[in-house]
C-alpha positions as CSV (number, residue, x, y, z in Angstrom):
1,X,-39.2,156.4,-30.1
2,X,-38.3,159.7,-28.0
3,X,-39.3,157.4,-24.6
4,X,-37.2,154.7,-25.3
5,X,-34.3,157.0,-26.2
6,X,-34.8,158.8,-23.1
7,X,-35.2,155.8,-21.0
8,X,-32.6,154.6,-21.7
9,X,-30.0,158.1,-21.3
10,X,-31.8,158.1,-18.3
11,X,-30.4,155.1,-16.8
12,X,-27.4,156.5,-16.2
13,X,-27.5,158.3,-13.2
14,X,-25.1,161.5,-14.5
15,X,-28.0,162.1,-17.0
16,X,-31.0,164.8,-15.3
17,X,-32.7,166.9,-16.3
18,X,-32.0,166.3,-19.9
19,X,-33.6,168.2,-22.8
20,X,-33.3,167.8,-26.6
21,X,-30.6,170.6,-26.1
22,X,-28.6,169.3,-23.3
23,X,-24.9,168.6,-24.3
24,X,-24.3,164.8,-23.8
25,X,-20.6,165.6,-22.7
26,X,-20.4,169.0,-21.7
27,X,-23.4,169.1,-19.5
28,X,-23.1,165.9,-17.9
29,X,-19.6,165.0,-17.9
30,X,-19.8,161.6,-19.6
31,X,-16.7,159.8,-20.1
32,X,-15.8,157.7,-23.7
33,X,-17.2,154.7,-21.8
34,X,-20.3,156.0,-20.7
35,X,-21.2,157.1,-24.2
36,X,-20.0,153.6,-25.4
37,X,-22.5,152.1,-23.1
38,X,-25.3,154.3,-24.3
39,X,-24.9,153.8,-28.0
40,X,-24.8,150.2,-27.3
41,X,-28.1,150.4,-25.6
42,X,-29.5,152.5,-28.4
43,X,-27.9,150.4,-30.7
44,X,-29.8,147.1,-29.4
45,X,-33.1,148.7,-28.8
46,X,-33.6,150.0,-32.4
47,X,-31.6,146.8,-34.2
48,X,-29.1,149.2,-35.9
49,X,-25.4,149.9,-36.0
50,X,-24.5,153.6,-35.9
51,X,-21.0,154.2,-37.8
52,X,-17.7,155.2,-35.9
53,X,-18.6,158.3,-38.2
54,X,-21.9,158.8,-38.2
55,X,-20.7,159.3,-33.8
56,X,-18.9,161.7,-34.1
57,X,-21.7,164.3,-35.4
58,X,-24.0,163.1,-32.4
59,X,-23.3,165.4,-29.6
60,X,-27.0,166.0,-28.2
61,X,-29.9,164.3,-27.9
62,X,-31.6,166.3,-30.2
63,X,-28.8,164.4,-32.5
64,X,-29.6,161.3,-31.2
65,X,-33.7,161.8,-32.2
66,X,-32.8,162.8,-35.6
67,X,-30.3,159.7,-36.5
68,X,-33.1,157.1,-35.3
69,X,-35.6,158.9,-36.9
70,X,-33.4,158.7,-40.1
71,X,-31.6,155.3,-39.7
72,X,-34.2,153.2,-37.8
């Protein structure tokens, strides 16, 4: 699960160097649209819909392990 998450945060080429810690926004300077893009992706590869609200709580990927872990 972590490699597909990584995968695919890694296809966009602001993300490097990323650790479960690393700041989606602060520490990479993704825009609204990049992060739209991303949760789409997740969102397809695990066949779920994460909640405007449940978003707003996911601010690492550390954040984004724990949702699929819990939701997938």
């Amino acid at each position: 699960m972590k490699e597909r998450i990584l995968k695919i945060l890694l296809s966009n080429p602001k993300i490097q160097n990323v650790t479960p810690e690393s700041n989606l926004v602060t520490d990479f300077g993704l825009s609204s649209l990049d992060l739209a893009e991303i949760v789409c992706d997740i969102e397809d590869e695990f066949d779920i819909e994460i909640p405007e609200k449940d978003l707003v709580r996911i601010k690492t990927l550390q954040d984004i392990y724990d949702y699929i872990d819990t939701h997938a």
